[in-house]
N, CA, C, O and CB atoms as a CASP TS submission, in Angstrom:
PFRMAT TS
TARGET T0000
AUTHOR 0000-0000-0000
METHOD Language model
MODEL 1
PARENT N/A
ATOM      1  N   UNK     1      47.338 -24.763 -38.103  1.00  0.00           N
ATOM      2  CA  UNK     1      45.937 -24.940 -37.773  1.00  0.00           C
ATOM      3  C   UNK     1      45.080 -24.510 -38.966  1.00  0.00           C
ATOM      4  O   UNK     1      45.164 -23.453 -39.591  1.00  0.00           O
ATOM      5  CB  UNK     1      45.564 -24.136 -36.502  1.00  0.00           C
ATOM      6  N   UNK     2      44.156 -25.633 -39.179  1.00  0.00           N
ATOM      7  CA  UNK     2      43.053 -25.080 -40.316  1.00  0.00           C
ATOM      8  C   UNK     2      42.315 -23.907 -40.000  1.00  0.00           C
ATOM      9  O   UNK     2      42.454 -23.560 -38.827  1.00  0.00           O
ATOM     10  CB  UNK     2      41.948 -26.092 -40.617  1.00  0.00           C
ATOM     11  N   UNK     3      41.619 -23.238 -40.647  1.00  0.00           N
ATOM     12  CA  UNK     3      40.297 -22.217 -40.877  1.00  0.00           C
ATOM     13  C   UNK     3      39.064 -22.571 -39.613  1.00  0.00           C
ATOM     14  O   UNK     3      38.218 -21.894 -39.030  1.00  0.00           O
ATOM     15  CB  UNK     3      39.509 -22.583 -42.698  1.00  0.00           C
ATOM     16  N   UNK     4      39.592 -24.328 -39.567  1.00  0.00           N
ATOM     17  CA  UNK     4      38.054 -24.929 -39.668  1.00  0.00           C
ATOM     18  C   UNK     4      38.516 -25.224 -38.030  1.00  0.00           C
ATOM     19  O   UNK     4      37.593 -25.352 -37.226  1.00  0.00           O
ATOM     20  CB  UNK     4      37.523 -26.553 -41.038  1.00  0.00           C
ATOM     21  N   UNK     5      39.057 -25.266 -37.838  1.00  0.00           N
ATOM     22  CA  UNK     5      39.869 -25.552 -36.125  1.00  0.00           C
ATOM     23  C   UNK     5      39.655 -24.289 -35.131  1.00  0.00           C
ATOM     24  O   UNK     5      39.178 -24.097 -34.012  1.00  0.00           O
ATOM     25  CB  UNK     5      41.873 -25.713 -36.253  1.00  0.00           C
ATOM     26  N   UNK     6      40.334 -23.458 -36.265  1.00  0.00           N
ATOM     27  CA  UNK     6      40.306 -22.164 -35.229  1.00  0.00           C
ATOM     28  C   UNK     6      38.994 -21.930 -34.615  1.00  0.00           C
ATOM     29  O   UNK     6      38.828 -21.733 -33.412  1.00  0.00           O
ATOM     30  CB  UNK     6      40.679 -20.774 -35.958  1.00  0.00           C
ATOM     31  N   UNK     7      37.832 -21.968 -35.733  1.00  0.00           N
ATOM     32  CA  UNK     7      36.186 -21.885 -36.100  1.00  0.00           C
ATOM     33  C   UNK     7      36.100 -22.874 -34.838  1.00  0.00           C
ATOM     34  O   UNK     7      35.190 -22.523 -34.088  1.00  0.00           O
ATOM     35  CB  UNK     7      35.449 -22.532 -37.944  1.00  0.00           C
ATOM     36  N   UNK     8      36.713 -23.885 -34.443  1.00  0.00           N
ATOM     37  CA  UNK     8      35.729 -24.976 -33.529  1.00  0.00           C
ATOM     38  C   UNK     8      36.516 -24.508 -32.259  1.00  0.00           C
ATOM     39  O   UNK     8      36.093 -24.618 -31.108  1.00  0.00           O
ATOM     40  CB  UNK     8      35.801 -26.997 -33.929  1.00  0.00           C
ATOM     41  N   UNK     9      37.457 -24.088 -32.548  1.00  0.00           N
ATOM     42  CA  UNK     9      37.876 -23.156 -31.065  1.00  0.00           C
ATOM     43  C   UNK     9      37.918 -22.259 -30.489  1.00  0.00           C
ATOM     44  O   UNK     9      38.496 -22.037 -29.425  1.00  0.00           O
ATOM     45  CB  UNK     9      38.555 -23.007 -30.731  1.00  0.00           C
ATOM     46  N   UNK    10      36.950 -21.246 -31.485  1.00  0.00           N
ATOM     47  CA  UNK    10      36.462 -20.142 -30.751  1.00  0.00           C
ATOM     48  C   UNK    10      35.062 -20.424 -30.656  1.00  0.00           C
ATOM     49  O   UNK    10      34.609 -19.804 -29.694  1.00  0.00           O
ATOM     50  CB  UNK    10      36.760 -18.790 -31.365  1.00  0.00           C
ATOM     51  N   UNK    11      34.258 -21.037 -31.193  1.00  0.00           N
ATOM     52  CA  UNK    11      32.774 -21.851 -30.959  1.00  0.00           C
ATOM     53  C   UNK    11      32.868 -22.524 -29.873  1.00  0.00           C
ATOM     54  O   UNK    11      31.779 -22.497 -29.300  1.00  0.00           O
ATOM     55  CB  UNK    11      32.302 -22.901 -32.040  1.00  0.00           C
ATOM     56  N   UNK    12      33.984 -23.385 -29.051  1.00  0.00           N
ATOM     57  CA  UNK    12      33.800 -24.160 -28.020  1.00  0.00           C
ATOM     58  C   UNK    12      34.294 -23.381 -26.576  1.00  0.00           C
ATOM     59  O   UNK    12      34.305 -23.937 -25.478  1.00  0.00           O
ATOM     60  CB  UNK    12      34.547 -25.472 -28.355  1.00  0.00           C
ATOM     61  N   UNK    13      34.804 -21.604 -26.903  1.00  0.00           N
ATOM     62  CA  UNK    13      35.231 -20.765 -25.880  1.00  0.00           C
ATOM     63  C   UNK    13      33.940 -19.852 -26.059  1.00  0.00           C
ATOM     64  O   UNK    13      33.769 -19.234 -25.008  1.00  0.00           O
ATOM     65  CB  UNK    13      36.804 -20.055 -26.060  1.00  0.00           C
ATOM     66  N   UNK    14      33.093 -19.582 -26.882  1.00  0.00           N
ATOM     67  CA  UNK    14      32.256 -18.770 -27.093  1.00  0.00           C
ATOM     68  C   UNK    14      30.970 -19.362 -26.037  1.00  0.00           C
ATOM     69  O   UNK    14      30.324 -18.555 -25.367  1.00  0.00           O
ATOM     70  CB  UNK    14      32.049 -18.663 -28.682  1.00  0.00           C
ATOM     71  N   UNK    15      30.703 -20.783 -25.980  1.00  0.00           N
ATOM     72  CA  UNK    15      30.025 -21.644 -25.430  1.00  0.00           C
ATOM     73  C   UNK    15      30.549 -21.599 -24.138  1.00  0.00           C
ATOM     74  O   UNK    15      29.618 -21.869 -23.379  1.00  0.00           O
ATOM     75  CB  UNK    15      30.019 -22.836 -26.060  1.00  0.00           C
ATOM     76  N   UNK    16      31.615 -21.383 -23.479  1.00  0.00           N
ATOM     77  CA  UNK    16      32.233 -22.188 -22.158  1.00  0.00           C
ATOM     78  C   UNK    16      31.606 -20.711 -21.298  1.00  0.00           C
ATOM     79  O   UNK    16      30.996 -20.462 -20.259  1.00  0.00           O
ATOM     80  CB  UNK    16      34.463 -22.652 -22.109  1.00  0.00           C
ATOM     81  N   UNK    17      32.177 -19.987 -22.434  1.00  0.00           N
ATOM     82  CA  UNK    17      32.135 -18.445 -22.007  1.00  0.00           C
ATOM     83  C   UNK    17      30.609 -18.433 -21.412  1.00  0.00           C
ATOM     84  O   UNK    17      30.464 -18.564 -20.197  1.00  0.00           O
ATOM     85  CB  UNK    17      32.405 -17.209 -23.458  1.00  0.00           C
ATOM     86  N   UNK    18      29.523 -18.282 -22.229  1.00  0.00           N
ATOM     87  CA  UNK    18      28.237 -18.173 -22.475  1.00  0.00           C
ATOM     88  C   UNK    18      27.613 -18.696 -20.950  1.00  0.00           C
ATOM     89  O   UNK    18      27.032 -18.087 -20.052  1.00  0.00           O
ATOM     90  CB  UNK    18      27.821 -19.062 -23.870  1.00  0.00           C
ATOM     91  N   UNK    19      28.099 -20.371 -21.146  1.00  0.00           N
ATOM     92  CA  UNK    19      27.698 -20.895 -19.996  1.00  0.00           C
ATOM     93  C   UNK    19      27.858 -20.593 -18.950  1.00  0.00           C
ATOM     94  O   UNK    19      26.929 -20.795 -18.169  1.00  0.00           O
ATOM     95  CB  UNK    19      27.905 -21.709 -19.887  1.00  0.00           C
ATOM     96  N   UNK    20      29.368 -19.838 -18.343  1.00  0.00           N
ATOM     97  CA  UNK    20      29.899 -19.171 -17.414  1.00  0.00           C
ATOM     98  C   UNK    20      29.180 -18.564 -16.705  1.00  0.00           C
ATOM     99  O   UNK    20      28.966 -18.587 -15.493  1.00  0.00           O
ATOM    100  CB  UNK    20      30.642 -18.511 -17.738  1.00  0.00           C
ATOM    101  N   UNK    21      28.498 -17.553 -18.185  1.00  0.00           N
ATOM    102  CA  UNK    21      27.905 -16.327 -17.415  1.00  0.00           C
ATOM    103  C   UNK    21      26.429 -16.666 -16.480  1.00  0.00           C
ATOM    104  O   UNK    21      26.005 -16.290 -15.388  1.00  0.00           O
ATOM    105  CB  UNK    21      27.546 -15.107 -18.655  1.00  0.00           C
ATOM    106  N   UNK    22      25.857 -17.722 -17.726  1.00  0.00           N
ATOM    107  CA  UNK    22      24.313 -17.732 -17.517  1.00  0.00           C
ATOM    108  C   UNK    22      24.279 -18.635 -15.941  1.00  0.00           C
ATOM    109  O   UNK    22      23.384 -18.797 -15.112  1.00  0.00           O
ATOM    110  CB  UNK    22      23.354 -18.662 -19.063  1.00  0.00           C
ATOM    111  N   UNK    23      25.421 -19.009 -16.001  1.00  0.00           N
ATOM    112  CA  UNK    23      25.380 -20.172 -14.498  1.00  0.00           C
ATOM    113  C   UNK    23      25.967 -18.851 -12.952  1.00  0.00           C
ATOM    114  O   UNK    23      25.779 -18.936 -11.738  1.00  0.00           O
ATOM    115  CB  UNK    23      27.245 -22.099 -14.846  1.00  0.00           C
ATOM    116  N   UNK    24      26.539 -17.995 -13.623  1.00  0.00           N
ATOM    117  CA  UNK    24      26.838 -16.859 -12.315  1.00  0.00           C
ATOM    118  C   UNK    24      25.447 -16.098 -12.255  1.00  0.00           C
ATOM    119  O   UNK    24      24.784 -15.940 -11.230  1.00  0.00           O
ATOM    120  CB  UNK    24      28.301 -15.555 -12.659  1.00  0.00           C
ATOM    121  N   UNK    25      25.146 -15.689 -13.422  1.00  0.00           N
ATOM    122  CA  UNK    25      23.360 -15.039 -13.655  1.00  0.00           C
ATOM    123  C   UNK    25      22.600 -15.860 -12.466  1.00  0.00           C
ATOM    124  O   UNK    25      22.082 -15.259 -11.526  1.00  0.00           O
ATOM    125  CB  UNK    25      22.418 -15.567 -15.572  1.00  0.00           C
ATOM    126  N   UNK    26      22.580 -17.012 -12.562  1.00  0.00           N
ATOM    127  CA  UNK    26      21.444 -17.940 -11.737  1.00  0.00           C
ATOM    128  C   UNK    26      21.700 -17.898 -10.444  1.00  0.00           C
ATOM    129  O   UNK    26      20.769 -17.811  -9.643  1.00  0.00           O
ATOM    130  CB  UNK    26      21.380 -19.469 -12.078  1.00  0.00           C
ATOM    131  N   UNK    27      23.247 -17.963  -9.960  1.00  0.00           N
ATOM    132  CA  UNK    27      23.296 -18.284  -8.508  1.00  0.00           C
ATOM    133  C   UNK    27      23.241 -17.016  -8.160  1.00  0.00           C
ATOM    134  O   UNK    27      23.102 -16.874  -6.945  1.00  0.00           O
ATOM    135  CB  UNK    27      24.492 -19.095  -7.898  1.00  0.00           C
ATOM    136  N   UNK    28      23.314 -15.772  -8.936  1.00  0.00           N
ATOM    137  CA  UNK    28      23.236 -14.204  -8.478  1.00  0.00           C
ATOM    138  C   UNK    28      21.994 -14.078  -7.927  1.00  0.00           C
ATOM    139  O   UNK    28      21.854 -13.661  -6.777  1.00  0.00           O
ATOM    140  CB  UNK    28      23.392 -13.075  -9.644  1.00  0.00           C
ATOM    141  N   UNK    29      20.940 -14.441  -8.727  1.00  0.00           N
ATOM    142  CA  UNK    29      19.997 -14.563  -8.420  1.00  0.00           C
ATOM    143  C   UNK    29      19.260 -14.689  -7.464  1.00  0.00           C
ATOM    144  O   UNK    29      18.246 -14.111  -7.072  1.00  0.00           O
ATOM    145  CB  UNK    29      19.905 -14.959  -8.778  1.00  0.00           C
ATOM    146  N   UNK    30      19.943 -15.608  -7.077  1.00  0.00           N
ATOM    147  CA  UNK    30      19.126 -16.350  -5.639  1.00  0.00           C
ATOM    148  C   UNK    30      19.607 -15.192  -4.328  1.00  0.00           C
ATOM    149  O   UNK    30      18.950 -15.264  -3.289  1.00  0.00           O
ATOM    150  CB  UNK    30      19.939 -18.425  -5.188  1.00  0.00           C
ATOM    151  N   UNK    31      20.308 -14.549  -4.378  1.00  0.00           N
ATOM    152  CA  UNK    31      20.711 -13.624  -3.424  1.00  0.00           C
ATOM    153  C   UNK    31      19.826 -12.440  -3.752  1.00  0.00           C
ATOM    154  O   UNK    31      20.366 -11.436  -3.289  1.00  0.00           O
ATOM    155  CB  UNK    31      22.252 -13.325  -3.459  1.00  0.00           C
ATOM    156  N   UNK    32      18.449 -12.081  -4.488  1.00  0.00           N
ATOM    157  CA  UNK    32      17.689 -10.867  -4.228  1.00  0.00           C
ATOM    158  C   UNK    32      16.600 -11.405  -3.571  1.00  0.00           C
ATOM    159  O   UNK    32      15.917 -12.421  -3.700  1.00  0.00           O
ATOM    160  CB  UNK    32      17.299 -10.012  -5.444  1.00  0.00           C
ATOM    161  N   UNK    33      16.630 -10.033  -2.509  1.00  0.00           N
ATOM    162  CA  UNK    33      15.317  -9.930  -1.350  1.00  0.00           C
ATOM    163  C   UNK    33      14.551 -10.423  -1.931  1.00  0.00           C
ATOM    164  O   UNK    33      14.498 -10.824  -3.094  1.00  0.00           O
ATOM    165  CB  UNK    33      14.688  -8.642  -0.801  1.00  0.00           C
ATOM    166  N   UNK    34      13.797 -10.418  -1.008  1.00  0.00           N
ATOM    167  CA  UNK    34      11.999 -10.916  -0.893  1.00  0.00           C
ATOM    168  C   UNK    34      11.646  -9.152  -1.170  1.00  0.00           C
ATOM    169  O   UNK    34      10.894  -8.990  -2.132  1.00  0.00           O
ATOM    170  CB  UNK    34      11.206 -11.839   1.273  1.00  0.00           C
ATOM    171  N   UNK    35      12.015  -8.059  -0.578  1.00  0.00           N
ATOM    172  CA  UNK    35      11.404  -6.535  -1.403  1.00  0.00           C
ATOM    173  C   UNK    35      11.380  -6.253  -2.840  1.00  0.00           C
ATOM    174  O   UNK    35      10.572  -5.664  -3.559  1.00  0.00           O
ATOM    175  CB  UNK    35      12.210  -5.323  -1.016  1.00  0.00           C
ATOM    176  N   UNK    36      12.667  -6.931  -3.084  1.00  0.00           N
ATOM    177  CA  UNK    36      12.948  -6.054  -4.618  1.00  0.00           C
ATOM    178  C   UNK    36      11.770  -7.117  -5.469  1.00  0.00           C
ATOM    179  O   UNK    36      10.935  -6.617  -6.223  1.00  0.00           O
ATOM    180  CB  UNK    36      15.130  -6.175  -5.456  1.00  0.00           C
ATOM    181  N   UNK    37      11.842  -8.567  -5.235  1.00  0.00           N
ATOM    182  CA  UNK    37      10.771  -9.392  -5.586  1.00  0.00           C
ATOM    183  C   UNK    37       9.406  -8.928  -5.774  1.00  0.00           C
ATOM    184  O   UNK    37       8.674  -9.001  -6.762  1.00  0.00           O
ATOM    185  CB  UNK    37      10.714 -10.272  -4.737  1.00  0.00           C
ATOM    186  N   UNK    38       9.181  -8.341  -4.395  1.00  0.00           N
ATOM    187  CA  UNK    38       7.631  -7.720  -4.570  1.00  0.00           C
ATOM    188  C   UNK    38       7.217  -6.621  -5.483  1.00  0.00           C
ATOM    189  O   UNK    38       6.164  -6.312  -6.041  1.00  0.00           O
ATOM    190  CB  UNK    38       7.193  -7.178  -3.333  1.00  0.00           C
ATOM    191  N   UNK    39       8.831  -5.982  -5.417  1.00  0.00           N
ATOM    192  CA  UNK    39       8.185  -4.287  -6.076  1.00  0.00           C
ATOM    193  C   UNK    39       8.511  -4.814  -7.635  1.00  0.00           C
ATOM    194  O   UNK    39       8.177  -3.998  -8.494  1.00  0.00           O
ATOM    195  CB  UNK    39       9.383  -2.326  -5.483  1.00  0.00           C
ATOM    196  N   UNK    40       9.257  -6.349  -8.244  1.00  0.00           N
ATOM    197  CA  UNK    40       9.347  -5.983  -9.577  1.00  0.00           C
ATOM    198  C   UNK    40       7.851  -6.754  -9.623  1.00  0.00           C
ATOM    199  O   UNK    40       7.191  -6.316 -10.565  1.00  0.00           O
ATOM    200  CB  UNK    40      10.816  -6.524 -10.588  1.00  0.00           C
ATOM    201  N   UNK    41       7.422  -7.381  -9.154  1.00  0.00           N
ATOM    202  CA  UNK    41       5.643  -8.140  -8.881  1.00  0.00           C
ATOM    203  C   UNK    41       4.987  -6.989  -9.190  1.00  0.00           C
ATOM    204  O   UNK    41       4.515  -6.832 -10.316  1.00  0.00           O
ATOM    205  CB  UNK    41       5.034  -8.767  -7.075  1.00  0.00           C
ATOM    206  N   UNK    42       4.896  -6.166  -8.342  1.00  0.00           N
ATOM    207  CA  UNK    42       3.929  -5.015  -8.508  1.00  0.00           C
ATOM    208  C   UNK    42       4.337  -3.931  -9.471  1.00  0.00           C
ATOM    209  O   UNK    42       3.533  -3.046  -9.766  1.00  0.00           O
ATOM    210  CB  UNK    42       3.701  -4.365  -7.198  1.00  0.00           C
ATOM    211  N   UNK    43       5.625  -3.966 -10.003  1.00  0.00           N
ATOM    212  CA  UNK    43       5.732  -3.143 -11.391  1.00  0.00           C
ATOM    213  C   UNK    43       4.980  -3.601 -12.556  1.00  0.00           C
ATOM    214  O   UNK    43       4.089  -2.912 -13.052  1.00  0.00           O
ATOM    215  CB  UNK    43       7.129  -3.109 -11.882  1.00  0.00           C
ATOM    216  N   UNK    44       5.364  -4.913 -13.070  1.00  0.00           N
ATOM    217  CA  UNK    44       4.916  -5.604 -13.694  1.00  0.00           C
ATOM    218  C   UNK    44       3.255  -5.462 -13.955  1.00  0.00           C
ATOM    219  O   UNK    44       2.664  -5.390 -15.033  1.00  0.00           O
ATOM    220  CB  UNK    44       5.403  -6.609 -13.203  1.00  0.00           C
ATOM    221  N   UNK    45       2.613  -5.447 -12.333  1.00  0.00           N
ATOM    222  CA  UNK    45       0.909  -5.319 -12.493  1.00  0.00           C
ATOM    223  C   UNK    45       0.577  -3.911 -13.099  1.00  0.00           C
ATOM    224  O   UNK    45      -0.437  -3.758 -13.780  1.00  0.00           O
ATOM    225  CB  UNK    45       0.034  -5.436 -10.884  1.00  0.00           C
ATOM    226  N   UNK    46       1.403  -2.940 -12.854  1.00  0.00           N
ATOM    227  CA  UNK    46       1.339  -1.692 -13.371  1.00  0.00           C
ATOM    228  C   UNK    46       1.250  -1.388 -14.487  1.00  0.00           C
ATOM    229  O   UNK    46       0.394  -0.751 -15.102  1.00  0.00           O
ATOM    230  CB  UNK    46       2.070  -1.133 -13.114  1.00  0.00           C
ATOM    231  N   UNK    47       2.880  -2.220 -14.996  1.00  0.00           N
ATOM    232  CA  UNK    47       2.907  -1.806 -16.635  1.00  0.00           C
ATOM    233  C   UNK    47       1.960  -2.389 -16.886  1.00  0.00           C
ATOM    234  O   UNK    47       1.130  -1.563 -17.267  1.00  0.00           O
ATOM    235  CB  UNK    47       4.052  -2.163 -17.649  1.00  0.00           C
ATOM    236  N   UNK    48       1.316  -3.943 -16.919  1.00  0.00           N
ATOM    237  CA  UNK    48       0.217  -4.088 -17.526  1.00  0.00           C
ATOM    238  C   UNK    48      -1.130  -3.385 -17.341  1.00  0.00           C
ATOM    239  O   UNK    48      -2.206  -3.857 -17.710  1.00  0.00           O
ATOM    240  CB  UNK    48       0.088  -5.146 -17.407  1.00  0.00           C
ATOM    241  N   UNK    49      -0.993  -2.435 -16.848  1.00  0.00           N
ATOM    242  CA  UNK    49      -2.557  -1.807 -16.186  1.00  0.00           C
ATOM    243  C   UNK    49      -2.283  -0.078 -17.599  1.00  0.00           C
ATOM    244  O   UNK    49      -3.015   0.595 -18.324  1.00  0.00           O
ATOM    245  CB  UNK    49      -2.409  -1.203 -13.369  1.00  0.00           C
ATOM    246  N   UNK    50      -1.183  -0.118 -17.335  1.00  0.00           N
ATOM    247  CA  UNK    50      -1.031   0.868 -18.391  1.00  0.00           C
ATOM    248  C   UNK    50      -0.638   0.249 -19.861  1.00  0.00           C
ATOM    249  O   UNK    50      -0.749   0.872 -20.917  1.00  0.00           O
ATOM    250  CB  UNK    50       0.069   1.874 -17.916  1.00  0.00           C
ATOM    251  N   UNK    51      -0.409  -0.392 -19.796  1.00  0.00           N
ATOM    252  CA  UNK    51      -0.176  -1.060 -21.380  1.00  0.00           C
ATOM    253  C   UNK    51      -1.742  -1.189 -21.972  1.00  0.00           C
ATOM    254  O   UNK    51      -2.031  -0.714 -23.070  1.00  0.00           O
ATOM    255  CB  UNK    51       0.690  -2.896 -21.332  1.00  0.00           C
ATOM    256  N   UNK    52      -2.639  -1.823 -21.199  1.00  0.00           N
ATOM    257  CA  UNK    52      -3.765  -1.660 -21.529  1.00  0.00           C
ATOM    258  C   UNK    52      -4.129  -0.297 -21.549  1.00  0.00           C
ATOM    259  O   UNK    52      -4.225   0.236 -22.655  1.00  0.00           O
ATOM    260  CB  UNK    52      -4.467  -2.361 -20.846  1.00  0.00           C
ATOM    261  N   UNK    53      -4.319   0.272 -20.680  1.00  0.00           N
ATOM    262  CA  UNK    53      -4.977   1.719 -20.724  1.00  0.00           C
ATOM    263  C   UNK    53      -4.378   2.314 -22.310  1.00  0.00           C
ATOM    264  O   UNK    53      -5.350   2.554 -23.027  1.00  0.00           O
ATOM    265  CB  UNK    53      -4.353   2.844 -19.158  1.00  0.00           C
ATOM    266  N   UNK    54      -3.346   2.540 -22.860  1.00  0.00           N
ATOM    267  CA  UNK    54      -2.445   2.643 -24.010  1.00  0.00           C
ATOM    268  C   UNK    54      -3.373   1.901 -25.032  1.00  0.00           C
ATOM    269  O   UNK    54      -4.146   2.573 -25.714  1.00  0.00           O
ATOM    270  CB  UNK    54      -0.871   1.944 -23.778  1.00  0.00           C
ATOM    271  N   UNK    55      -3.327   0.591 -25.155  1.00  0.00           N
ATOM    272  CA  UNK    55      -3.957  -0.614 -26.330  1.00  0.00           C
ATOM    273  C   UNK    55      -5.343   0.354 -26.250  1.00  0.00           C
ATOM    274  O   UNK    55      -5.722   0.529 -27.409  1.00  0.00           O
ATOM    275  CB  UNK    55      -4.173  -2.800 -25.711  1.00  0.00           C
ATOM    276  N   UNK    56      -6.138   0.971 -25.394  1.00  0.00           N
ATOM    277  CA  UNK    56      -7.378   1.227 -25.093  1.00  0.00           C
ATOM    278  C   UNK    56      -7.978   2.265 -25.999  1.00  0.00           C
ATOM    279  O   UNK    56      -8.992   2.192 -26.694  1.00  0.00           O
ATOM    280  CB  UNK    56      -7.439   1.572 -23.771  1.00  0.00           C
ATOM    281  N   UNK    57      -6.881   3.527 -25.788  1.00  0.00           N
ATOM    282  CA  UNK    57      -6.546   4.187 -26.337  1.00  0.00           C
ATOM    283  C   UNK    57      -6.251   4.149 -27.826  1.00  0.00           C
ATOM    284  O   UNK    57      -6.790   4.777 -28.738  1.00  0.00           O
ATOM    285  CB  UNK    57      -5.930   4.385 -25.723  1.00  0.00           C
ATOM    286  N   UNK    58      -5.632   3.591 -27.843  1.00  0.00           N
ATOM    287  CA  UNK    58      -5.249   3.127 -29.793  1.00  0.00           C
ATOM    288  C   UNK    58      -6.384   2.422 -30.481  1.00  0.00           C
ATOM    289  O   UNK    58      -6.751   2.429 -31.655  1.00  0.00           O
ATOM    290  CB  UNK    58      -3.803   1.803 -30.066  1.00  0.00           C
ATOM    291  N   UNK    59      -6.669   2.034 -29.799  1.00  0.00           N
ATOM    292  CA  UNK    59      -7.853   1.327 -30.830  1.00  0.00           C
ATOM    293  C   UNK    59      -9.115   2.109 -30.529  1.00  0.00           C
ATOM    294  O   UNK    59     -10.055   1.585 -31.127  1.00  0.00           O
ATOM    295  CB  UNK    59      -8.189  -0.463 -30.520  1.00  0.00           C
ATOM    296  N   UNK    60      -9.495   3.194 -29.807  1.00  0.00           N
ATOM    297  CA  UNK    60     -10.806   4.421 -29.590  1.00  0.00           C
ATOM    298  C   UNK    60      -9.896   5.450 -30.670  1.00  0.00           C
ATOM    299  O   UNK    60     -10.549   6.040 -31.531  1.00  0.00           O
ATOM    300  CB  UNK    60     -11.141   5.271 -27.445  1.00  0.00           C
ATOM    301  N   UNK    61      -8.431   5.656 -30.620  1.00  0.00           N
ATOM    302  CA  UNK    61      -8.127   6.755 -32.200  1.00  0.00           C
ATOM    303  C   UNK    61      -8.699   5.887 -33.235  1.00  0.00           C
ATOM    304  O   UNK    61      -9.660   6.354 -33.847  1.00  0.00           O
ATOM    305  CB  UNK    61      -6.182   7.139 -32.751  1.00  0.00           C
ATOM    306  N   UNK    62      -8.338   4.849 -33.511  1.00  0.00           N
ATOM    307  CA  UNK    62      -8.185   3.732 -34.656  1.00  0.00           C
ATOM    308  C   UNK    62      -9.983   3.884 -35.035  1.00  0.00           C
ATOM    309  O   UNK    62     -10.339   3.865 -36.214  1.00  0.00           O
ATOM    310  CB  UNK    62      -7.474   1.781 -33.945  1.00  0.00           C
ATOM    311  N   UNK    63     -10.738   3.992 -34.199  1.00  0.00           N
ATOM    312  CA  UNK    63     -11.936   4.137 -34.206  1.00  0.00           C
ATOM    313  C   UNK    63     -12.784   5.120 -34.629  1.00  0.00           C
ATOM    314  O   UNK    63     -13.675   5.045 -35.474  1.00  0.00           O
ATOM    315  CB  UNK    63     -12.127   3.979 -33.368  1.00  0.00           C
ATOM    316  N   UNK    64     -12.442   6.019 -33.989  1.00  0.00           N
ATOM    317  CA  UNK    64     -12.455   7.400 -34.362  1.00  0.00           C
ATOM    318  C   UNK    64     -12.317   7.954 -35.537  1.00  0.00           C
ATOM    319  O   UNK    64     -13.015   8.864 -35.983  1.00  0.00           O
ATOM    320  CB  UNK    64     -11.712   7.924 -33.823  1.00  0.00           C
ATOM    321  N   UNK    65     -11.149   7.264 -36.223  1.00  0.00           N
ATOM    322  CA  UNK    65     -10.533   7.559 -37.563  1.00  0.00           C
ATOM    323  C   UNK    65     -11.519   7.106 -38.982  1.00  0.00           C
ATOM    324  O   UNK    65     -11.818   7.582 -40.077  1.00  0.00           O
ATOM    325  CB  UNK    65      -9.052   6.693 -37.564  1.00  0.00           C
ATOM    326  N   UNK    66     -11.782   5.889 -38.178  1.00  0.00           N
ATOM    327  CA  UNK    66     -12.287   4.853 -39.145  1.00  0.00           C
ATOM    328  C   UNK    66     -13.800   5.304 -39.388  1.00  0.00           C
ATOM    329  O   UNK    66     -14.347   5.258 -40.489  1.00  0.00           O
ATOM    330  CB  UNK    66     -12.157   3.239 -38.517  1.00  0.00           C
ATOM    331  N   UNK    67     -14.529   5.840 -37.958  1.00  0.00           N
ATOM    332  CA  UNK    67     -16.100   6.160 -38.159  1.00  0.00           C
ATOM    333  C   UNK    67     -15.957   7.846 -38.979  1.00  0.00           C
ATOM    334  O   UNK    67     -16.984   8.050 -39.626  1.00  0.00           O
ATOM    335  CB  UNK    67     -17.115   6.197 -36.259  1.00  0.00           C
ATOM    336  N   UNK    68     -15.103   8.852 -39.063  1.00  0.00           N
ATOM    337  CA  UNK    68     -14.387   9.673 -39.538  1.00  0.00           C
ATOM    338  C   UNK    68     -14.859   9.426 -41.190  1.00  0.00           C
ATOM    339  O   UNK    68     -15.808   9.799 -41.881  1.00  0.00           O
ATOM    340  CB  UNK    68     -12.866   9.453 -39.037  1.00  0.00           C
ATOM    341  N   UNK    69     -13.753   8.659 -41.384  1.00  0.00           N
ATOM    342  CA  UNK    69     -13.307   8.273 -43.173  1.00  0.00           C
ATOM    343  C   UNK    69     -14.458   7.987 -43.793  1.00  0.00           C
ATOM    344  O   UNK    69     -14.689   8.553 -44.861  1.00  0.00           O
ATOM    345  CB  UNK    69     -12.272   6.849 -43.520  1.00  0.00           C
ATOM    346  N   UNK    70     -15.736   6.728 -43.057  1.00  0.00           N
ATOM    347  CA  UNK    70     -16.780   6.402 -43.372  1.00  0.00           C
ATOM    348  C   UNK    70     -18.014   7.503 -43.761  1.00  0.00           C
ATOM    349  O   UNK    70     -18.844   7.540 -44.669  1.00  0.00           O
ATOM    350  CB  UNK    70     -16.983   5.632 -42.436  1.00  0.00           C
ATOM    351  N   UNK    71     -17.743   8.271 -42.748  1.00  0.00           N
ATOM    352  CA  UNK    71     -18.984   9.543 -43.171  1.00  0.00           C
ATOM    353  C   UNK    71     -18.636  10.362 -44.044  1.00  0.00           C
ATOM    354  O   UNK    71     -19.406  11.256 -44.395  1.00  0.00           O
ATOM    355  CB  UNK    71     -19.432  10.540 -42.088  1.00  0.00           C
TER
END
C-alpha cells in the first residue's frame, strides 16, 4: 500500500467516524425535556444580561482611564 492510500483510508474512517457521531449527537438530542430547554433559554438571557453588565463596566474603566491621561 502507498503513503497516499493509507492517507485516503484513514481520511475516509476519520469522516465515517465524524459522521457517526454528529448523527447520534442529533437523535440524542431530540430526547431532552421541555425543562432542561427552558432553563438553558433562561441561562442564556442571563449570561447575556451579565455579559453586558461586564462590556458596561469595561468601557466606564476604559473611560475613566482615558478622561484620567487627558487631564
Amino acid at each position: 500500500m502507498s503513503k497516499f492510500n493509507v492517507l485516503r483510508s484513514v481520511r475516509a474512517r476519520a469522516v465515517a467516524v465524524a459522521s457517526a457521531v454528529t448523527a447520534a449527537a442529533g437523535s440524542a438530542s431530540a430526547a431532552v425535556p421541555a425543562d432542561v430547554t427552558t432553563a438553558l433559554s433562561d441561562m442564556k438571557a442571563d449570561g447575556l444580561v451579565v455579559a453586558g453588565a461586564v462590556l458596561v463596566a469595561v468601557i466606564a474603566v476604559a473611560a475613566v482611564k482615558f478622561i484620567r491621561r487627558g487631564l
